[in-house]
C-alpha positions in Angstrom: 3.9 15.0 -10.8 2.7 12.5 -13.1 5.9 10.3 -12.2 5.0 10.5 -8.5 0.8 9.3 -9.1 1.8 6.5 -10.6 4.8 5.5 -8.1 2.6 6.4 -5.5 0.0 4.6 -6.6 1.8 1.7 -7.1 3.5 1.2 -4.1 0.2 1.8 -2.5 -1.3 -1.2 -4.2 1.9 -3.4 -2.8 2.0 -2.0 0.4 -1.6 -3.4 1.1 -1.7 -6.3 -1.3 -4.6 -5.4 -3.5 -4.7 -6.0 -7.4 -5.9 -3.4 -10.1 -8.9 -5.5 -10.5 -9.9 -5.3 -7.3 -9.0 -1.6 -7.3 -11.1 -1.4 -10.4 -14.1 -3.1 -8.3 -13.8 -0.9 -5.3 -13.6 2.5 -7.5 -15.6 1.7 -10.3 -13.0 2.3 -12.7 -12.2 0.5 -15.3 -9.4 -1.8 -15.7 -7.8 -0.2 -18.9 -7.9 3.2 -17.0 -5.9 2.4 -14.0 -3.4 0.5 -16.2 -2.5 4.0 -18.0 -2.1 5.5 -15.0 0.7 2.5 -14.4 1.8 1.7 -17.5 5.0 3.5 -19.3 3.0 6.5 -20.9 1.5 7.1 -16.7 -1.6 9.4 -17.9 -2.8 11.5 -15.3 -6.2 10.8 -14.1 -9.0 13.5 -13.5 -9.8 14.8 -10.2 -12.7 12.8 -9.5 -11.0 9.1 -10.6 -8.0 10.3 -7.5 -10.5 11.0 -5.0 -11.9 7.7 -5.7 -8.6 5.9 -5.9 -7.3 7.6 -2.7 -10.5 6.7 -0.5 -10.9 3.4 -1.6 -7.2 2.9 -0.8 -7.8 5.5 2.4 -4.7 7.5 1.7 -5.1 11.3 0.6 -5.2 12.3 -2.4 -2.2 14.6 -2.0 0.0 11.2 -1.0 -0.9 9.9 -4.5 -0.1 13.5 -6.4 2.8 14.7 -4.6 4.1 13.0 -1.4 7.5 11.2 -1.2 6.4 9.4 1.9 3.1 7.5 3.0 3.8 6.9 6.2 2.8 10.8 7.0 0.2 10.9 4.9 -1.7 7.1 5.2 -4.9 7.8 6.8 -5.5 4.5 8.2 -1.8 2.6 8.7 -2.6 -0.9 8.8 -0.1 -4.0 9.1 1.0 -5.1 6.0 -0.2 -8.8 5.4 3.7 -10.4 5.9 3.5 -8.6 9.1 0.3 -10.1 10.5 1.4 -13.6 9.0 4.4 -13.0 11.7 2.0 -12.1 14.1 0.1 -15.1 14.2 3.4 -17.8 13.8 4.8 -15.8 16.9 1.7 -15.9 18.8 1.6 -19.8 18.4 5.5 -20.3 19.9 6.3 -21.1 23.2 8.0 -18.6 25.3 11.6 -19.9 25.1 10.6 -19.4 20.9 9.4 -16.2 21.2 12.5 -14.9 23.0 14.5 -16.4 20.1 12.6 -14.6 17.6 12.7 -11.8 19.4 16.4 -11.4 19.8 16.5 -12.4 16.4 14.3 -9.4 15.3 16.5 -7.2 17.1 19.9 -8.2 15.6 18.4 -7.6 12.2 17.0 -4.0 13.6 20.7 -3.1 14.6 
């Protein structure tokens, strides 16, 4: 279980781009802290230090403990940032451009 918090937690903190400091800032926990539950030795944190993690990264708690998959268990899915970067390139194309991306996206999906 301890393996899984601290995968969990940080593919959660790639997934939506934020930093332990900034983690540390939203929680209230301290820097040092959140690095042990990353680093090599992966401490476990108490019960009250994952409820804060998991809402200020709005996933559940049980994601971070025990889930192999956030996609089922991400409270609020957002876009990751790469995706909305897309977005906005795309939405600036012409519509001969677009099509090209587009069937480009599609080759890549098959």
């Amino acid at each position: 279980m301890i393996y899984n918090f601290k995968e969990n937690l940080r593919n959660e903190l790639d997934y939506q781009d934020i930093t332990i400091k900034e983690l540390s800032a939203r929680t209230g926990i301290p820097v040092a802290s959140l690095d042990c539950y990353l680093g090599t030795r992966a401490t476990v944190p108490s019960v009250v230090a994952a409820i804060k993690i998991a809402q200020a990264l709005k996933v559940t708690v049980e994601y971070l403990t025990i889930s192999k998959n956030a996609d089922t268990t991400r409270l609020e899915k957002k876009p990751r940032r790469e995706t909305l970067e897309l977005i906005n390139w795309v939405e600036n194309l012409n519509l001969e451009q677009s099509k090209a991306v587009l069937k480009l996206v599609k080759t890549f999906k098959n």
